[in-house]
N, C-alpha and C positions, 0 to 999 in steps of 0.2 A: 682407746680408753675414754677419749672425749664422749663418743657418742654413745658406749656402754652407760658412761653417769646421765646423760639426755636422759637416754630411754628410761632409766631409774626412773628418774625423777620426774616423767612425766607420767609413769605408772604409778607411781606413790602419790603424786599430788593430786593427779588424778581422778583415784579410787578416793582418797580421803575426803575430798571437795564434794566428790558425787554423796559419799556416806554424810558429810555434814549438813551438805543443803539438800538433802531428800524431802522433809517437810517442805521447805522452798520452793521446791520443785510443785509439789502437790499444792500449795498457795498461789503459786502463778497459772498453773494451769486452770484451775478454778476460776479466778478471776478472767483471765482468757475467754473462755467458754462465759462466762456472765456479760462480759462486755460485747461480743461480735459474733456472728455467724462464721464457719470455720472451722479447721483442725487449729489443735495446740500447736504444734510444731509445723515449722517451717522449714522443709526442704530442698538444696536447690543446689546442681550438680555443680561442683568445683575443682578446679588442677592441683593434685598433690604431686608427689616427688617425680622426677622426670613426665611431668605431665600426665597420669596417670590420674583420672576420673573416680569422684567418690562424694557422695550424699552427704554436705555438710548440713548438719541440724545447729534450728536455732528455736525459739519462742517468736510464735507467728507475734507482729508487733503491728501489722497493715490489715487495711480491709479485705475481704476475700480477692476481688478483682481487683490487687494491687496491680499488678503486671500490665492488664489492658489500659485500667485508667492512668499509668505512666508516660504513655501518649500523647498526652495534655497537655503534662508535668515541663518545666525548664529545669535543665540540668544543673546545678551553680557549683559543678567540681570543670575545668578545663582538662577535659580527656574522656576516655570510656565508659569512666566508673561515674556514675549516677549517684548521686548525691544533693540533696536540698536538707536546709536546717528547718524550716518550717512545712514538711510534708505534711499534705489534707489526707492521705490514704492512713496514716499513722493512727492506732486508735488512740484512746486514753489510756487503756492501761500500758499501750503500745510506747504512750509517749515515757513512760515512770521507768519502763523497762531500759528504757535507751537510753534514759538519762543516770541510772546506775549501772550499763554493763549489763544487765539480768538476762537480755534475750542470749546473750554468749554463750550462760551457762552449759546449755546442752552439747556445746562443743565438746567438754568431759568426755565423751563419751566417743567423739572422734579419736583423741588423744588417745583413752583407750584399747580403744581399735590398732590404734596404730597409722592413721590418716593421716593424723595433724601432730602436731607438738605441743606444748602449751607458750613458747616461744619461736618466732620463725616472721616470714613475712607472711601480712596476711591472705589466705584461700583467694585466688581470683575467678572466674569462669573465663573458659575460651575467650569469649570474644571482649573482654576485658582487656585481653594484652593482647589486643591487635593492633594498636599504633606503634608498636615496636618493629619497625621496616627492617632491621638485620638481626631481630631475633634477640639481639645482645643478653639484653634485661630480662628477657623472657627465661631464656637458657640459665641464667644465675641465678634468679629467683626459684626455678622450678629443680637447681640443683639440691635442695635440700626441703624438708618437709615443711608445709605451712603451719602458721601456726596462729593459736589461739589470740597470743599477745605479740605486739613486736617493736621495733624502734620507731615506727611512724605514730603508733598509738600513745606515745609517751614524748615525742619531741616536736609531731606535727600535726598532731589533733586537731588544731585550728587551722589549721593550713587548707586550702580550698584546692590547691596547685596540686597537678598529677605528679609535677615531675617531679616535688618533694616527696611525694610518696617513694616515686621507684629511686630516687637517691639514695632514704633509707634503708632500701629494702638492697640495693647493693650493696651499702654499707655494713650491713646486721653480715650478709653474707661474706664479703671479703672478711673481718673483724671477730664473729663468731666467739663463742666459747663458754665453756661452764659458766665461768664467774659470769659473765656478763649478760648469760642469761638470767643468773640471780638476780643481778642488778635490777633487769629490765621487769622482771616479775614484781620486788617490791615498791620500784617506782612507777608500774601499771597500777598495784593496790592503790598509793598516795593520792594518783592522776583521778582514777575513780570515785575516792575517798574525797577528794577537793571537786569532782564534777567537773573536769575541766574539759571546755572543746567537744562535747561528747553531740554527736547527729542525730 
């Protein structure tokens, strides 16, 4: 029953979000395309449910050769996932995007799909959850679909530490539920709505 109302609700919220911010859609892109050399969208292969491979889209928000000139770059998250609060690959309208959530939006459309959720822990790539030596966190995170928003993006946004992240992301998944997805959605708005912690 649990998961029949998920899936609802991420089909309902989903479609509606995509039909609202359609103009949005066509004002970001635009702006994209004015700012940098590039596609609009930004694709790049991530672990869905039982680790199960699939094209998560976002709004390109870096320069074309974000990837090689990351080389360079110092990491400032302790673990896999790459992360810097003041990245030079980031453009300008790159920076607006990420400071409201806007590159996310094309996730919609994973959701869906059926990829992602619009709550879960967030899409990793392989080799992102490769410091997990017995698998543990890997296996509980990837028992249930990723998703759009989740309990790290609302409680440890600021948090630089990996391990808070997969704390969360255990947590969401032991604890799990309708309601609490609700929660986590209207207090994801508030989070975005205040700017808070956002990379």
């Amino acid at each position: 029953m649990e998961t029949c109302l998920k899936r609802t609700l991420d089909i309902v919220c989903s479609l509606l979000f995509l039909i609202v911010f359609s103009p949005l859609f066509l004002i970001i892109a635009i702006l994209i395309k004015i700012d940098s050399k590039g596609p609009v969208f930004f694709l790049q292969k991530r672990c869905g449910m039982d680790g199960r491979e699939f094209n998560m889209y976002k709004f390109r928000t870096m320069v074309k050769d974000a990837e090689f000139l990351k080389k360079e770059l110092k990491n400032e998250m302790d673990g896999p996932m790459f992360k810097m609060k003041k990245d030079p690959r980031v453009t300008q309208t790159g920076r607006v995007l990420r400071k409201w959530s806007l590159d996310e939006l094309p996730q919609l459309l994973n959701v869906l799909k059926g990829d992602m959720s619009l709550v879960g822990p967030r899409p990793l790539a392989n080799e992102e959850m490769a410091g997990d030596s017995n698998n543990t966190w890997r296996e509980i995170r990837l028992s249930v679909k990723p998703g759009v928003t989740g309990l790290w993006q609302i409680m440890g946004r600021t948090s630089g530490k990996f391990g808070d992240w997969v704390s969360y992301d255990i947590e969401y998944v032991q604890k799990r539920s309708f309601l609490m997805d609700l929660k986590i959605l209207i207090l994801t708005a508030i989070t975005v709505l205040r700017n808070t912690g956002a990379y």
